[in-house]
Each structure stands twice: as C-alpha cells, then as structure tokens.
N, C-alpha and C positions, 0 to 999 in steps of 0.2 A: 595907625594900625586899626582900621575898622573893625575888623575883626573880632577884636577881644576887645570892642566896646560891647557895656552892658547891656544897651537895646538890640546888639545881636549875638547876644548867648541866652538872653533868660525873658520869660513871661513874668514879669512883677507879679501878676496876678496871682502867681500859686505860692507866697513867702511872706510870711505878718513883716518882713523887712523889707517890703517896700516900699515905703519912706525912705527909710537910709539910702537904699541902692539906689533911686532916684539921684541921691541929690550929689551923687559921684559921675563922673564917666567911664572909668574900669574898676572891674569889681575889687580890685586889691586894694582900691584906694578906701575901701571899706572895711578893713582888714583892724582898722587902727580905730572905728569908732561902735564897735561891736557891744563893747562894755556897758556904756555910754548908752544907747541904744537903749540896752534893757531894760538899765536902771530907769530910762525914762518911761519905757510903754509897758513895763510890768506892772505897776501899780494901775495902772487902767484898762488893765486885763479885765473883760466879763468876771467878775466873780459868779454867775452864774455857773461857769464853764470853767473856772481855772481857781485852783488856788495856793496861795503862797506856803510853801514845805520851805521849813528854815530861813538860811540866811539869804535872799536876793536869789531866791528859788519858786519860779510859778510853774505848776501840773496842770495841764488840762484832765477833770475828774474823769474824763474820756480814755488816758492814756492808760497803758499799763506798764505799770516798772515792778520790776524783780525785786523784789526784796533783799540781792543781792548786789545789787546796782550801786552804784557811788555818781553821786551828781552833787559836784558844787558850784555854786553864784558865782558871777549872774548867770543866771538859764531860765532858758520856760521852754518846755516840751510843749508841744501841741496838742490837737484833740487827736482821739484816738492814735496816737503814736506808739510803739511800742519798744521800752528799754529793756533787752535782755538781762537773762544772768550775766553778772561779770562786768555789766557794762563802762565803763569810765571816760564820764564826763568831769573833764576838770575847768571849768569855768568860763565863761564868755562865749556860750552855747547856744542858738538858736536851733532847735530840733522841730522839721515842722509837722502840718498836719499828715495822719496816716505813714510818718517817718517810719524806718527800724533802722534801731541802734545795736548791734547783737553781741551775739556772747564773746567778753573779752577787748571789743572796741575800744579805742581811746579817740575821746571827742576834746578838742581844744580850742578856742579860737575860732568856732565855723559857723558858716551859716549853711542848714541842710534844709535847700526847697521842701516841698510838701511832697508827698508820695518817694522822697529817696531812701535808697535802704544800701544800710554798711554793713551787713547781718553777719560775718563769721572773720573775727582776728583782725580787723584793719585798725589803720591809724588815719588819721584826719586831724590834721594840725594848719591850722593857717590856710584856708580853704574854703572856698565857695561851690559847692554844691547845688547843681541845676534840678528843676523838676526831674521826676521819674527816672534823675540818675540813681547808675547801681555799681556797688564797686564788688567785683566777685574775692571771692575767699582770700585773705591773704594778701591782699593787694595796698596799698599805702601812699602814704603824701609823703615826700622826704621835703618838710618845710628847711633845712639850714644848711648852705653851700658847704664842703667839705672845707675849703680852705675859708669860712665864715666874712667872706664878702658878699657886698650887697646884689639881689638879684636882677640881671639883668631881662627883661622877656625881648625872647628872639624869633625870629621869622624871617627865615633870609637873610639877606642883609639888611632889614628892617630891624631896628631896635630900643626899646623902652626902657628908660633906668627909671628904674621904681624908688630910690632910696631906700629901698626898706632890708633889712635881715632877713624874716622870717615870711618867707610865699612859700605856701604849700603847693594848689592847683586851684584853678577853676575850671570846672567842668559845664559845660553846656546843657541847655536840658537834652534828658535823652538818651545820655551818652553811657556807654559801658564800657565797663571796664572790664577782663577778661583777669582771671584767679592771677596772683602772685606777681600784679605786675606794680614795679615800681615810678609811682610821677614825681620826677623830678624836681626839686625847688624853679618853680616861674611856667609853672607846663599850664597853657589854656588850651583845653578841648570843647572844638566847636559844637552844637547842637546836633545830636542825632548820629553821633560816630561811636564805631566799636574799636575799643582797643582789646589786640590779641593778648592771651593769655603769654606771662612770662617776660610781657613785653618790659625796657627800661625806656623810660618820655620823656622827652624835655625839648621847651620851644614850643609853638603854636602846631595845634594840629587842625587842618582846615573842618569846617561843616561836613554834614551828608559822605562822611570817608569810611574807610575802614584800616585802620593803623596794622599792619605787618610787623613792619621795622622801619628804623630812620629813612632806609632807601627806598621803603615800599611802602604806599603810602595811598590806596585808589581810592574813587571814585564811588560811594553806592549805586548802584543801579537799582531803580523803581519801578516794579512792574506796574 
C-alpha cells in the first residue's frame, strides 16, 4: 500500500522525529517507540533553546504554555510553539516547532510535525500528524475500535493488519480537517486534502482530494 508509506505522506525535514520515522516504513509502526524516542533525544536537546520542566519534560524557552496547561513526560514542545489554556498533554508527546496546542486539547501518544495546530476542543491520541496540518474545532482521533480489535487500514480491497489496538490517524502534510469531524481508528489522509466538515473517516483517503463523504471523494483541481 504505497500510499501510506512514510516517504509519501510526510517531509522528515519539518519533525525533530526524524530519526525515528526513518527507520520505519508506515508511520504507525512508530506509534509504539515514541516514549523511547524522547527519553533518548531529550537530554541532547540544545540547552541553549530548550529546557527540562519536571519529570522527562523539555520546553523550548521559545514556546509559550499557559499556565494553565497540564503537560506530562515524556514530552518536548518545540521552539516557538504555543500550548493554550486548558491544554492536555498527557504523555509521549512530540509537539513541534511553531505547533498550537489549544484551549482544552488532549494530546496523547503523537507526533505533531512543525507548523500543525489543533487549537479549539480536539483530541489526538495515537496519531501522526503532518506539516501544516490543521484539525478544525471539534474535530478528533477516535484511536480504539468499538468492539476493541485490532486495527485493520483499508483501501479497497487492499488491506494492512497493523497488530496494534490503539491507531488514531495519520494525516498527511497539508491536510485539513473541516470542524466536528470524526477520524476513525486506522484513517491515513494523504498530503494536501480537505476533509469536509462533519465529516465520519475511515480507510485511506487518497493525496490532492477533497473528502465529501465515503461515496464522494474528488479529485483537487489546480489552477
């Protein structure tokens, strides 16, 4: 499934997780060594530019967090990123540079390229997040199948058994997400597509599209 390999959803270039995502071929497979991850490259974080806040917690001096924010280890925020009031980050957090995290968020388990913003009520659990992705108001991961088996990612009749429980989404860079909508546990969205508001996702959505509904599904046109 070419597609949701990681050299065609994401620019490494814009994620301090670029080491890790390398050394995978889809991004879920990186879902499992996030922890891991921090604890390794957080202690060789620039102290110039970042410094350790509590337990297995690095800030870039750059960032701004609310002083109502809740952020626990492992995590490092980026440079200039910004964590709203309310924000909740609960652990094994990669937030990148120029991120926002906004009022009320809950951050679990993700990695958020550089430039993405989750700014009003979302959730994000178990999740890869592309450059200059945006998830609008209200919108959320539903990382754990209802009847709690494992996720499968689908595309047609193309199909990937991941082993795993907990797949939120990967989003492509680029990609939008329209207020209120729900992604699916196993949903990859390709680089550079809109999903409509309201919408419910699940399965591969191809690059360069604009998501309607499961049936409607086009093509961007570039001028």
């Amino acid at each position: 499934m070419e597609k949701c390999k990681i050299k065609n959803l994401y620019d490494l270039d814009n994620t301090i997780a670029k080491e890790l995502l390398e050394s995978v071929t889809y991004p879920w497979e990186a879902l499992a060594k996030i922890n891991d991850f921090i604890l390794k490259i957080g202690p060789t974080l620039d102290k110039e530019k970042y410094e350790k806040v509590g337990e297995d917690v690095w800030i870039a001096k750059s960032a701004t967090v609310a002083p109502t924010a809740y952020i626990k280890g492992p995590a490092i925020i980026g440079e200039n990123a910004e964590i709203r009031h309310c924000a909740f980050i609960r652990g094994k957090a990669i937030v990148g540079e120029n991120a926002v995290v906004g009022n009320s968020t809950e951050l679990k388990n993700v990695i958020l390229f550089n430039r993405v913003q989750v700014p009003h009520y979302n959730y994000v659990g178990d999740s890869i997040l592309g450059y200059k992705s945006h998830m609008g108001a209200g919108s959320i991961t539903s990382n754990v199948k209802s009847d709690k088996k494992l996720v499968v990612v689908k595309d047609g009749i193309e199909k990937i058994e991941t082993g795993i429980k907990k797949f939120g989404a990967m989003l492509g860079d680029n990609v939008e997400i329209g207020c209120g909508s729900v992604l699916n546990p196993g949903t990859v969205v390709g680089r550079n597509t809109n999903i409509y508001p309201l919408s419910s996702v699940r399965g591969v959505v191809p690059e360069n599209s604009i998501y309607k509904n499961k049936n409607e599904i086009i093509e961007k046109i570039c001028d």
